[in-house]
C-alpha positions as CSV (number, residue, x, y, z in Angstrom):
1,X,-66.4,-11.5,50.1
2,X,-63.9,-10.4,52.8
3,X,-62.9,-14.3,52.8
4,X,-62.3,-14.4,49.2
5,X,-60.1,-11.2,49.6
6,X,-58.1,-12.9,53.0
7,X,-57.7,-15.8,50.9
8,X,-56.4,-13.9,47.9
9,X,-54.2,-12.0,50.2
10,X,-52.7,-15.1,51.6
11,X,-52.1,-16.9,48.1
12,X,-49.9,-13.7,46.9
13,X,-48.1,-13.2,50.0
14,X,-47.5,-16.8,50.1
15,X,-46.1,-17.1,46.1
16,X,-44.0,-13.7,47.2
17,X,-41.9,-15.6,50.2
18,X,-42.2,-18.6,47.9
19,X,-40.2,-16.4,45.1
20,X,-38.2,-15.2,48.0
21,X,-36.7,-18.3,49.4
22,X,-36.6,-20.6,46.4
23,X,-34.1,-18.3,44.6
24,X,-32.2,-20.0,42.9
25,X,-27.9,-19.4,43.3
26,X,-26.2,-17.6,40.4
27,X,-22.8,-18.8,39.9
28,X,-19.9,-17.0,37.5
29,X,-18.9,-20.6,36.1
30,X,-21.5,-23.5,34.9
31,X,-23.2,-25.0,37.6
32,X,-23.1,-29.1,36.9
33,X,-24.6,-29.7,40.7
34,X,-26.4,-33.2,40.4
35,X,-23.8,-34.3,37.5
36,X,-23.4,-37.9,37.3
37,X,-20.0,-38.0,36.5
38,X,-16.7,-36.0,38.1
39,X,-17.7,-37.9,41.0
40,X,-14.6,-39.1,43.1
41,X,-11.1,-40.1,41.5
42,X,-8.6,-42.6,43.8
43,X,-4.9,-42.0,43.1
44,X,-1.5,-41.3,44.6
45,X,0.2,-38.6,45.9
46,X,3.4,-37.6,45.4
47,X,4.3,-39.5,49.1
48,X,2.3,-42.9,47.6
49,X,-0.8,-42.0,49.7
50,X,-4.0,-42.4,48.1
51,X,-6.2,-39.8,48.0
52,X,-10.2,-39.4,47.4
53,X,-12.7,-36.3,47.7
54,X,-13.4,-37.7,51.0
55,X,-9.8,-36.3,52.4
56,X,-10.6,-32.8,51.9
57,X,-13.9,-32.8,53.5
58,X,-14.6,-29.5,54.8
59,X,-12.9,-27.6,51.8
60,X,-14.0,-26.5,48.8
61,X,-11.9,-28.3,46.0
62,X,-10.8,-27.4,42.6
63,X,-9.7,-30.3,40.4
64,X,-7.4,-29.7,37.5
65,X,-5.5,-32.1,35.2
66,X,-2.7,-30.9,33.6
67,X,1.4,-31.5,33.4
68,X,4.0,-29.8,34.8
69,X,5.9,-28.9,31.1
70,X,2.9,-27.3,30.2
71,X,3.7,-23.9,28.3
72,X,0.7,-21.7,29.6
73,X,-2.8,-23.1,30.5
74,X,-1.4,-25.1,33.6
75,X,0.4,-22.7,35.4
76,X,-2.2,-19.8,34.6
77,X,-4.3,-22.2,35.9
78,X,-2.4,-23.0,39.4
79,X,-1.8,-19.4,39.6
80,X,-5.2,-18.0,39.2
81,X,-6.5,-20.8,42.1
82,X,-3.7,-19.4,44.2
83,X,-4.7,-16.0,44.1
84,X,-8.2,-17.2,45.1
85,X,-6.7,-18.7,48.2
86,X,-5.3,-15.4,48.7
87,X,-8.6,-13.2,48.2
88,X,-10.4,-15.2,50.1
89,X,-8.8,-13.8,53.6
90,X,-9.1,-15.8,56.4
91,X,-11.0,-18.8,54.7
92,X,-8.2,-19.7,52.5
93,X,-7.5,-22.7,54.1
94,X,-10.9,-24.1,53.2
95,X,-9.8,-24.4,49.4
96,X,-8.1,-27.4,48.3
97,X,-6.5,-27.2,44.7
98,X,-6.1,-31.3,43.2
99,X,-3.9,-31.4,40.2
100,X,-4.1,-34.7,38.6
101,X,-0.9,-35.4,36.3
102,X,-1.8,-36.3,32.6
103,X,2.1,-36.8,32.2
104,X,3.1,-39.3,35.1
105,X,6.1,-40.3,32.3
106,X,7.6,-37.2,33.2
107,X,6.0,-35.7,36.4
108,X,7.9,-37.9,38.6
109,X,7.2,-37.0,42.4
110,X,9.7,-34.8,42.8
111,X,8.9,-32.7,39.5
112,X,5.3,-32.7,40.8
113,X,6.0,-31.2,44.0
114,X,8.5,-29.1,43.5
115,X,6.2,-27.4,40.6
116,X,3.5,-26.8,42.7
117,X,5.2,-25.3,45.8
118,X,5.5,-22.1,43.2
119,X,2.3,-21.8,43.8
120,X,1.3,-22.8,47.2
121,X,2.7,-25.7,49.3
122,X,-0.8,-27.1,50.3
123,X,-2.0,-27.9,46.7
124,X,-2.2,-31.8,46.2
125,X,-0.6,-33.4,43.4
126,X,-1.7,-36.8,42.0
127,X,0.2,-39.1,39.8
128,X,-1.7,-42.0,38.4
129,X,0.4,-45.2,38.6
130,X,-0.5,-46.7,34.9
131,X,-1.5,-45.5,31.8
132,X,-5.0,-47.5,32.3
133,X,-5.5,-45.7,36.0
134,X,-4.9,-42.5,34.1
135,X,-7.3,-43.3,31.3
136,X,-9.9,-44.3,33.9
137,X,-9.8,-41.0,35.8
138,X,-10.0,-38.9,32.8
139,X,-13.4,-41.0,31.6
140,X,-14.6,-40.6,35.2
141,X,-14.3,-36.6,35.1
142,X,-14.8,-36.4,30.9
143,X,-11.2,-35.0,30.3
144,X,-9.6,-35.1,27.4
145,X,-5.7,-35.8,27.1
146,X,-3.2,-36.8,24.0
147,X,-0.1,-36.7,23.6
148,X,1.5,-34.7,20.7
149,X,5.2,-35.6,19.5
150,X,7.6,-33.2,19.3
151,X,11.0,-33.1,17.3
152,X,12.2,-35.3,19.9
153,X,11.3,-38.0,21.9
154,X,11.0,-36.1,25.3
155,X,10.2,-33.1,23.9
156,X,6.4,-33.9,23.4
157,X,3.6,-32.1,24.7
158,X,0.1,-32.9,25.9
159,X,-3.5,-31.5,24.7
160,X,-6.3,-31.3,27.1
161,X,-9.2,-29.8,28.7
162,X,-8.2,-26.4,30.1
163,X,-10.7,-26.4,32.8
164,X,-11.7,-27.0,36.5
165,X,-14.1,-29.5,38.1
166,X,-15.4,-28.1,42.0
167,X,-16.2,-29.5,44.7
168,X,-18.1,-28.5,47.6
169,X,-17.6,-28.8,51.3
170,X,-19.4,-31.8,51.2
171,X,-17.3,-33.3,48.3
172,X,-20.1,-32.8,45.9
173,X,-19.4,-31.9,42.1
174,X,-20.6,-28.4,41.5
175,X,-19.1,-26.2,38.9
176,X,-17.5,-26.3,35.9
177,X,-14.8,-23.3,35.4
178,X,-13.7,-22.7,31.8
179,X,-10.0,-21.7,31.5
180,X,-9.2,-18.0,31.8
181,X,-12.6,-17.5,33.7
182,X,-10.7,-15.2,35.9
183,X,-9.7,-14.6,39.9
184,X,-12.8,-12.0,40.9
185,X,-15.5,-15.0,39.6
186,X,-14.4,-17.7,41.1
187,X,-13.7,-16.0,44.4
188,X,-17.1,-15.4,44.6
189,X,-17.9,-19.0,43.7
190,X,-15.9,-20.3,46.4
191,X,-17.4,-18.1,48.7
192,X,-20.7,-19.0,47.6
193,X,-20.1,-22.7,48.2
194,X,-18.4,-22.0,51.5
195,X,-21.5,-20.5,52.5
196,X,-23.5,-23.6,52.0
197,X,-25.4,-22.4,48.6
């Protein structure tokens, strides 16, 4: 009998650390860890360079395509990752913000950085070189982009996904953040991933 009880004992306080450890990370925007696409993308930067995940090893990465004549989402967008940088103290330098031009027509190099040195001058912009290297990186992370004419030639503008792919330290798709998610949630989703959950 006392063996049955030991045993019993053990089985419980085992399934309790079990609970314990095997908790599983809650995260403010949709966890896509083990995603099979949103993997890597390979394009230029605004000095020619071509960049991949791999170059911001280390940092936590958010990935955002957009344009630079973009009326609202963009810029909230840039501005919102920004103000993470900033909450997150001392460990701002371990987040990386990739923006991956959907307009390269018009966001020539220049336009590129210059618009995102109003946010901060370490984001990264990319500028795919062709329509078809453009196309590719939008299938690889499931973005959707099309242009809509305006009254004039120039004066179109571009729907697309208003959200974030990130990546962690480890350049490993993780979350998914939904436009407008906010600064407080994905501070602590940066911090989380920082942390190694």
């Amino acid at each position: 009998m006392k063996f049955l009880r030991r045993l019993f004992l053990l089985t419980i306080t085992l399934l309790l650390i079990s609970a314990c450890t095997d908790k599983k990370v809650a995260f403010n925007s949709v966890d896509i860890t083990g995603a099979t696409y949103a993997q890597d993308f390979s394009l230029p930067d605004v000095d020619g360079k071509t960049r991949t995940i791999k170059d911001f090893a280390g940092k936590v990465v958010v990935v955002f395509f957009g344009y630079t004549q973009c009326p609202d989402v963009c810029p909230t967008t840039m501005a919102e990752v920004s103000s993470v940088k900033k909450a997150l103290g001392k460990d701002g330098d371990k987040l990386q913000a990739v923006f991956i031009s959907i307009d390269p027509e018009r966001d020539t190099a220049a336009v590129l950085k210059a618009y995102l040195a109003n946010f901060d001058e370490s984001f990264v912009a990319l500028r795919p070189a062709t329509p078809e290297a453009l196309a590719d990186a939008a299938k690889a992370f499931k973005i959707y982009y099309k242009k809509v004419d305006g009254k004039t030639a120039g004066s179109y503008t571009m729907d697309h996904t208003a959200a974030s792919y990130v990546f962690d330290t480890k350049g490993r798709v993780r979350l998914f953040t939904r436009y407008g998610a906010g600064v407080a949630p994905l501070t602590n989703d940066v911090r989380q991933l920082l942390a190694g959950n």
